[in-house]
C-alpha positions as CSV (number, residue, x, y, z in Angstrom):
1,X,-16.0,1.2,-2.6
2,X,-13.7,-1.2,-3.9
3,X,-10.5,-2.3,-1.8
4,X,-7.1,-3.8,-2.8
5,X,-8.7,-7.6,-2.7
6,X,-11.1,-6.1,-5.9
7,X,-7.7,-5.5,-7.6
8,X,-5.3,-7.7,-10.2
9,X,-2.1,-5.7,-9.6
10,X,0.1,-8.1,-10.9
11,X,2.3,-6.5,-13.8
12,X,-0.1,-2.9,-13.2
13,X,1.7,0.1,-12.7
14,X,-0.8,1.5,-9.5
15,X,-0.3,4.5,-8.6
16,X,-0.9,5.0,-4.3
17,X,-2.0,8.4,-3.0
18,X,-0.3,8.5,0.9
19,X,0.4,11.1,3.4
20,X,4.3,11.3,4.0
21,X,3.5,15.1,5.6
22,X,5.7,13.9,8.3
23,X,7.2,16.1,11.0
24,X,11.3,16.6,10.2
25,X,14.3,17.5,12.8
26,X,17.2,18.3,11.0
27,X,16.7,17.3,8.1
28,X,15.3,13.5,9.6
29,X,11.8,12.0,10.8
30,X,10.7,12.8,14.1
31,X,7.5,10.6,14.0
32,X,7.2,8.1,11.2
33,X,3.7,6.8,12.4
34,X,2.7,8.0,8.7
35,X,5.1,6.3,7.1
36,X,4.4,3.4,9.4
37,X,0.6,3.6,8.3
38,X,1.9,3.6,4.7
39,X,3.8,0.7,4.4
40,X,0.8,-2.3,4.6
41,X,-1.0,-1.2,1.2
42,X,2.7,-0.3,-0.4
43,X,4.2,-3.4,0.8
44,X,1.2,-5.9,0.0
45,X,1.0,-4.0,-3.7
46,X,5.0,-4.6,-4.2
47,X,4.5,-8.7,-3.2
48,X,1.9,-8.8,-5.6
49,X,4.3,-7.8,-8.3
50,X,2.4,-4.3,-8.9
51,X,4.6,-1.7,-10.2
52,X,4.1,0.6,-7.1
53,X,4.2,4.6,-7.9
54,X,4.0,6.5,-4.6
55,X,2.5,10.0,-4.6
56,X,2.5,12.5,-1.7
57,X,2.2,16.3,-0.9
58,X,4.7,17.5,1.8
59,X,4.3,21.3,3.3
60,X,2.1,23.9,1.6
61,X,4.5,25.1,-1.6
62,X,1.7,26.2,-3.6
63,X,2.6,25.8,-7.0
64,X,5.8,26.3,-6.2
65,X,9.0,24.2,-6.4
66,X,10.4,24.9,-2.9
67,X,13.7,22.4,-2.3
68,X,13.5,22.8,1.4
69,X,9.7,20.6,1.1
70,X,11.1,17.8,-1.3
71,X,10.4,14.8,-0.7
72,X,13.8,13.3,-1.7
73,X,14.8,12.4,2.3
74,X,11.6,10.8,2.1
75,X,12.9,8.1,-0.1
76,X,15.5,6.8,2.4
77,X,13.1,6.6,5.0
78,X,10.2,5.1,3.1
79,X,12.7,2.3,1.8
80,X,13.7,1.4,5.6
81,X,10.2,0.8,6.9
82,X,9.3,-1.3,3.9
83,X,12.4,-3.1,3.7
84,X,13.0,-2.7,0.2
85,X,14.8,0.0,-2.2
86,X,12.9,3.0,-3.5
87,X,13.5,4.5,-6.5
88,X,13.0,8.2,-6.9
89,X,11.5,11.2,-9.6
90,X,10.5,14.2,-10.0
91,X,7.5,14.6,-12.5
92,X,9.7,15.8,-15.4
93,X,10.8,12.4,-14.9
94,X,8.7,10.4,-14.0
95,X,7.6,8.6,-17.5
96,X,11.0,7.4,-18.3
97,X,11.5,6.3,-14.6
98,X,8.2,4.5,-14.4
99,X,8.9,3.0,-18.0
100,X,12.1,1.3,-16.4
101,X,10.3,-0.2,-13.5
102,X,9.5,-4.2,-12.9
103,X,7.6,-5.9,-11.4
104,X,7.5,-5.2,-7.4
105,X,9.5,-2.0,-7.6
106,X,8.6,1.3,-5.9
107,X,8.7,4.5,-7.4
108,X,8.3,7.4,-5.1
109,X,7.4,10.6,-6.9
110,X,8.3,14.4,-5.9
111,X,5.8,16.6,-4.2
112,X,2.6,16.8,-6.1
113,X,1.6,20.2,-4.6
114,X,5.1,21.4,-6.7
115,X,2.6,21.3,-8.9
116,X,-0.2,24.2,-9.1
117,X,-2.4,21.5,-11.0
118,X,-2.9,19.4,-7.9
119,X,-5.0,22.0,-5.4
120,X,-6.9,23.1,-8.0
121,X,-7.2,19.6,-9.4
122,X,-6.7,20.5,-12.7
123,X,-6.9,18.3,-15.5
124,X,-3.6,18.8,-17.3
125,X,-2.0,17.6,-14.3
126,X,-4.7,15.2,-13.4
127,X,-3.8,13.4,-17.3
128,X,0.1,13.6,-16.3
129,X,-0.7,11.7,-13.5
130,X,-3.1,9.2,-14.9
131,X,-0.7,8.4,-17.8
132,X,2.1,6.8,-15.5
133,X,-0.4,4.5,-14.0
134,X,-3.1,1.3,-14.6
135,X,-5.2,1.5,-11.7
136,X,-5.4,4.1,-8.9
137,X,-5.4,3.3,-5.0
138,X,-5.9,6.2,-2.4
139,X,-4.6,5.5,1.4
140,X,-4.5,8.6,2.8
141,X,-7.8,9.5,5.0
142,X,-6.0,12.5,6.2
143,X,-6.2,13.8,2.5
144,X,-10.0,12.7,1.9
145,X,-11.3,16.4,2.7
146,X,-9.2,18.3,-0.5
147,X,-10.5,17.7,-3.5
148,X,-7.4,17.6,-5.6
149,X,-5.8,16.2,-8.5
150,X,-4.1,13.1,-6.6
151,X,-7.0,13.1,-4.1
152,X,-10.2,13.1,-6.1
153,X,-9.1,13.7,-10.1
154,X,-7.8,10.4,-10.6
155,X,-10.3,8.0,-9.0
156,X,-12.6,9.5,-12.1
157,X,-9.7,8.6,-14.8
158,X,-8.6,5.0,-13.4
159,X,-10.2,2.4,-11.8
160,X,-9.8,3.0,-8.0
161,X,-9.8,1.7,-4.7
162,X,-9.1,2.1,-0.9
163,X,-6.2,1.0,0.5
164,X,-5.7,-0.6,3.8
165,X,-4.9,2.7,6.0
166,X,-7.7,4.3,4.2
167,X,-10.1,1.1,4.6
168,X,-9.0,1.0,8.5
169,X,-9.9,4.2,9.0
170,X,-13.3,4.2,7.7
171,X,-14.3,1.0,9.4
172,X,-13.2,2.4,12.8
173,X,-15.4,5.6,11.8
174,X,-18.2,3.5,11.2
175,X,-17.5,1.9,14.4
176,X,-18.4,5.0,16.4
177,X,-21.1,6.7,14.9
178,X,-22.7,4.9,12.0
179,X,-23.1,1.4,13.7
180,X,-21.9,1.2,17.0
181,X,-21.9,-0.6,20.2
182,X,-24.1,1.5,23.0
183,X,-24.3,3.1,25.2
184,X,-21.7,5.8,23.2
185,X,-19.7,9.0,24.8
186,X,-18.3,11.4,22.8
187,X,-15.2,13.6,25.0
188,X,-14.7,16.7,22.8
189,X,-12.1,18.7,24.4
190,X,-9.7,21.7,23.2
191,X,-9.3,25.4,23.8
192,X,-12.0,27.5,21.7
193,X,-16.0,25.9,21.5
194,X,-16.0,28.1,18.3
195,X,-13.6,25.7,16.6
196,X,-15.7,22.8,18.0
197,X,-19.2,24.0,17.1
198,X,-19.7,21.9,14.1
199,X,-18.8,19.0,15.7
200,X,-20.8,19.7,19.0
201,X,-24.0,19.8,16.6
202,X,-23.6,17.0,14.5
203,X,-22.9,14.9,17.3
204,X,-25.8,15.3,19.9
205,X,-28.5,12.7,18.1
206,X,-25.9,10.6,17.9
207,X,-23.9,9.6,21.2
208,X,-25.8,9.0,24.6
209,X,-23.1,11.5,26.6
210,X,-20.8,14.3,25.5
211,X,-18.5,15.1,27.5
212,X,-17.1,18.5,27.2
213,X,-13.5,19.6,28.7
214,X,-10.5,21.6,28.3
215,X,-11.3,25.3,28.0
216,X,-14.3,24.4,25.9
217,X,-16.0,23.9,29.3
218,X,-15.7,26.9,30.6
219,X,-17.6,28.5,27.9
220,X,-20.6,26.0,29.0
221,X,-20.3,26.8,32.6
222,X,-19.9,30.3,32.3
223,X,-23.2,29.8,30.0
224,X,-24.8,28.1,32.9
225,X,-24.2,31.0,35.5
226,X,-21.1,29.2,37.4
227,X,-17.9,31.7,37.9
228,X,-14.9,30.9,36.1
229,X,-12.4,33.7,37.5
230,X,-10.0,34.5,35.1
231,X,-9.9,30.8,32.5
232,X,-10.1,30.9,29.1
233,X,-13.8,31.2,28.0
234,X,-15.9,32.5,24.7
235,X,-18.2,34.4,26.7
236,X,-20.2,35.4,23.3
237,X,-21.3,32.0,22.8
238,X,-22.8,31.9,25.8
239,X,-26.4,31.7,24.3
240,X,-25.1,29.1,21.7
241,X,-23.7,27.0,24.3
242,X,-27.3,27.1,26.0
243,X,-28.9,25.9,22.7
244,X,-26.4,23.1,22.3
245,X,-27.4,22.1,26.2
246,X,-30.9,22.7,25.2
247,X,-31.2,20.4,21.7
248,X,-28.9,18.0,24.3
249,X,-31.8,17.8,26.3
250,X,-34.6,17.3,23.7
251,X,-32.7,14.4,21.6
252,X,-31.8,12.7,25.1
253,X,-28.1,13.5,24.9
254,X,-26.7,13.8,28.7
255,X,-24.3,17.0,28.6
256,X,-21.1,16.0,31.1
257,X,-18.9,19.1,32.5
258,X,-16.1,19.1,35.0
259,X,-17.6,18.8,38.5
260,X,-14.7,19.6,39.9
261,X,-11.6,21.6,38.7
262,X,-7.3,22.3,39.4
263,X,-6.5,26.0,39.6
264,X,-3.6,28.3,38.9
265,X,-2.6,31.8,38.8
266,X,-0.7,31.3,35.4
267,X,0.1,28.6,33.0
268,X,3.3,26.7,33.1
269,X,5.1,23.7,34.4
270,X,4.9,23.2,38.0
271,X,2.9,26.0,39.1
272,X,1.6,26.0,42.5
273,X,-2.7,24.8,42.5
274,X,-5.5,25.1,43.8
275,X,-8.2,21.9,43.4
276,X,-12.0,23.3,43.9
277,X,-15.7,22.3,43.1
278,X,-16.4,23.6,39.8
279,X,-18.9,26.5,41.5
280,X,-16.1,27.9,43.9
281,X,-13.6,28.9,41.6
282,X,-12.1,32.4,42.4
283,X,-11.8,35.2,40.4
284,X,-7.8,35.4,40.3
285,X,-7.5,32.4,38.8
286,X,-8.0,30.1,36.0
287,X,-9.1,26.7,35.3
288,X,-6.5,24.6,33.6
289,X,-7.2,20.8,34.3
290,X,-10.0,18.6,35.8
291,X,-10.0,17.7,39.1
292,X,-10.2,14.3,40.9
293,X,-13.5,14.0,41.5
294,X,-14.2,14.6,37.7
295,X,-12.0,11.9,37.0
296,X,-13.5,9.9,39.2
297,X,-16.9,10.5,37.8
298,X,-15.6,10.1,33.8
299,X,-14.3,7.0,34.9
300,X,-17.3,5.7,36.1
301,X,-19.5,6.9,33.4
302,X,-17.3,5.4,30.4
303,X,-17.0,2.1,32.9
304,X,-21.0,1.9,31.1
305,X,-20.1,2.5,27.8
306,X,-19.5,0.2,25.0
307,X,-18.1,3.0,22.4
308,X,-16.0,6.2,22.8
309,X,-15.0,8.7,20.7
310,X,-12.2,10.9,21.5
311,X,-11.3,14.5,20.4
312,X,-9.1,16.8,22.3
313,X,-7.3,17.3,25.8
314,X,-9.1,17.6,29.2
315,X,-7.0,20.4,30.4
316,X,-3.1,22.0,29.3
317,X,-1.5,18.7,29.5
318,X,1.5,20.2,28.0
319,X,2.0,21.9,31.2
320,X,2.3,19.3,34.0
321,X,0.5,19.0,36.3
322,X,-2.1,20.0,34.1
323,X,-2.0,16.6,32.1
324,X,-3.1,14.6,34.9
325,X,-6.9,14.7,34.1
326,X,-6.1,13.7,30.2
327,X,-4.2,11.3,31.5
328,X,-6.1,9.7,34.0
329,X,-9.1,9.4,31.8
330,X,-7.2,8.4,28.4
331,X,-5.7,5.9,30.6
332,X,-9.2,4.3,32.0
333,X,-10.4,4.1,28.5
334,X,-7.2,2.2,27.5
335,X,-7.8,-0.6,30.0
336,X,-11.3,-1.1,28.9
337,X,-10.1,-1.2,25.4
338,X,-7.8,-3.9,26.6
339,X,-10.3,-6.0,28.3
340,X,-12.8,-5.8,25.4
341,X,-15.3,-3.9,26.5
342,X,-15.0,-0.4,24.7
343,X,-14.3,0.4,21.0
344,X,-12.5,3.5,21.5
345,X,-11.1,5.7,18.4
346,X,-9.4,9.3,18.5
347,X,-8.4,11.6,16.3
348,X,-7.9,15.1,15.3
349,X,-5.2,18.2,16.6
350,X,-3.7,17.9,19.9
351,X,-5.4,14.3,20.2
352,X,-2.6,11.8,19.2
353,X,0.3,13.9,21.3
354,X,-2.4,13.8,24.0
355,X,-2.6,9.9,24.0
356,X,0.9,9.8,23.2
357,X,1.9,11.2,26.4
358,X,-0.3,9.2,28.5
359,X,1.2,6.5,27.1
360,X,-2.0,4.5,26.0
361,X,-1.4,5.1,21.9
362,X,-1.3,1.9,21.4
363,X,-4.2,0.8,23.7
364,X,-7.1,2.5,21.4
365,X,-9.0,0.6,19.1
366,X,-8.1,3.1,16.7
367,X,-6.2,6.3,16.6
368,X,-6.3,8.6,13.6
369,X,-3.6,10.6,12.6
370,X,-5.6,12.6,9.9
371,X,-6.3,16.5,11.5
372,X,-8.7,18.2,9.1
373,X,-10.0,15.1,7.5
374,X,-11.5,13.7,11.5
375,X,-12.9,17.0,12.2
376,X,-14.7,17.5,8.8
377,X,-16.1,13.7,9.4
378,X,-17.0,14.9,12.9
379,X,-18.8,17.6,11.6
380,X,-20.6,15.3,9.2
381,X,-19.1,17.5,6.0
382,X,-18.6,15.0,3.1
383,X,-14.8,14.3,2.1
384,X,-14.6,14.4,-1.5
385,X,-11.5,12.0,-1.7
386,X,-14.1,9.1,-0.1
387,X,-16.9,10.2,-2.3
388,X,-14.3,10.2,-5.2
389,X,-14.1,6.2,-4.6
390,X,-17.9,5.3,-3.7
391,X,-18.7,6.8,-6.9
């Protein structure tokens, strides 16, 4: 696909798909790292002297024009991380606002999904767009799995490219799984293996260990005959999880669960534990974190690996002392990242806050803040917005 160095933006009115879907306290961003991701492809556009137009959804309004999901505060706090005003429209409009831009201006535009053309990418609303711009750029990965009118529908009307966010993404991506440095671990972790199924399959031929945790492995060692007392666990998939281990075992993919395990009688903060090998857990209580020893061993294992690819918590680590395992690992992998001998990238759900907390964000090779769009390309489902742009 082409990327921004394909383009002459000079004097073009480009028109930038992003994902300002940001979190808001009172009325303010809580967590610009959106925003923050944003600002490369908009600011090197502007310098250029493209005529940027910014598009973004915020909320689900379906169809509807719902003023509490405008993107109007949006403006303010776009125009602060690039450093340079930014003008705002809503689609009624946008063509005279767009008409009376110059050269390195920014335009951001209201919420496309005001609009009940956008989800169903109809074409009406697909031309309204098109007509306000010259080429068409989409930065926003977390988008690439909805196949909508400021998604999809416009890379077939304009000439289109990637932007840098976007491009970042897919090269860490490709990092992991298409090309990538071995031996390769995959740590799926999470509640429910029934949300993680897809993912569990389509990754077995391709990583040398997958490590399973948070409730997730209970399900497997419940399916392996080991008591679980009272944790979280999916006992009807049971047999499934005894195929996955199975097909794990004919493709040469090592299966890595908790050896040993922390204990409580309920969840919350500060509740008195219990640690315990994994087979001598008793039925009163639940499983809630990994223990040492599993640290230890995780530790060691991705100490031999040269790629990692990280989806989900360990164990409750919103509930300390339950974060300790998540921790402990996500910190391990972030000191091999720094000495430069693991490509680690992580995405999807509870992953980011996860990574936040143990204060190794920053220390990845990559982090993705896209939720739907990581676990569809974990699952090996085709995004549409990416095909949209290698077609």
């Amino acid at each position: 696909m082409r990327v921004l160095d394909d383009l002459s933006p000079r004097g073009a009115r480009v028109l930038v798909r992003v994902d300002l879907n940001v979190p808001m306290r009172d009325g303010r961003v809580s967590d610009g790292t959106r925003i923050e991701r944003a600002v490369p492809t908009l600011a090197e556009l502007a310098a250029a002297g493209a005529k940027v137009i910014v598009l973004s959804h915020f909320g689900r309004p379906r169809g509807q024009v719902v003023p509490e999901l405008s993107l109007t505060p949006l403006a303010q706090a776009l125009a602060a991380a690039l450093g340079r005003p930014v003008a705002f429209a809503d689609m009624a409009a946008a063509p005279d606002a767009v008409a009376k831009m110059t050269d390195g201006d920014v335009l951001l535009l209201e919420n496309v999904r005001f609009d009940p053309g956008e989800e169903a990418n109809g074409s009406d609303f697909t031309q309204a767009l098109a007509a306000l711009g010259d080429i068409y750029v989409n930065d926003a990965f977390s988008c690439a799995h909805r196949a909508h009118a400021s998604t999809t529908g416009l890379a077939h009307l304009l000439p289109a490219a990637a932007g840098r966010a976007l491009q970042a993404e897919l090269t860490a991506l490709e990092a992991t799984l298409a090309s990538p440095r071995r031996p390769v671990a995959a740590l799926v972790g999470g509640a429910k293996v029934s949300s993680k199924l897809a993912v569990l399959g389509h990754l077995l031929d391709k990583v040398d260990q997958l490590i399973i945790g948070g409730g997730m492995a209970n399900t497997f060692l419940f399916a392996k005959g080991i008591a679980i007392g009272a944790s979280l666990c999916e006992t009807d998939l049971a047999e499934t999880a005894r195929e996955i281990i199975a097909k794990a075992g004919k493709v040469g993919c090592e299966i890595v669960l908790p050896v040993d395990v922390v204990l409580a009688r309920e969840l919350r903060a500060g509740a008195d534990t219990a640690t315990v090998p994994v087979d001598k857990v008793p039925g009163d209580m639940m499983i809630l974190d990994i223990g040492p020893a599993s640290v230890a061993d995780l530790t060691r294992r991705l100490a031999g690996c040269r790629t990692l690819l990280w989806n989900g918590p360990l164990g409750a680590f919103e509930f300390p002392p339950f974060d300790n395992g998540t921790v402990k690992v996500a910190q391990a992998a972030a000191a091999q990242t720094r000495a430069g001998e693991l490509t680690s990238v992580a995405g999807g759900g509870d992953t980011v806050a996860a990574l936040a907390h143990a204060g190794v964000a920053n220390d990845f090779t990559y982090v993705s803040t896209a939720g739907g769009a990581f676990l569809e390309w974990l699952e090996g489902k085709p995004l549409p917005g990416i095909e949209a742009l290698e077609s």
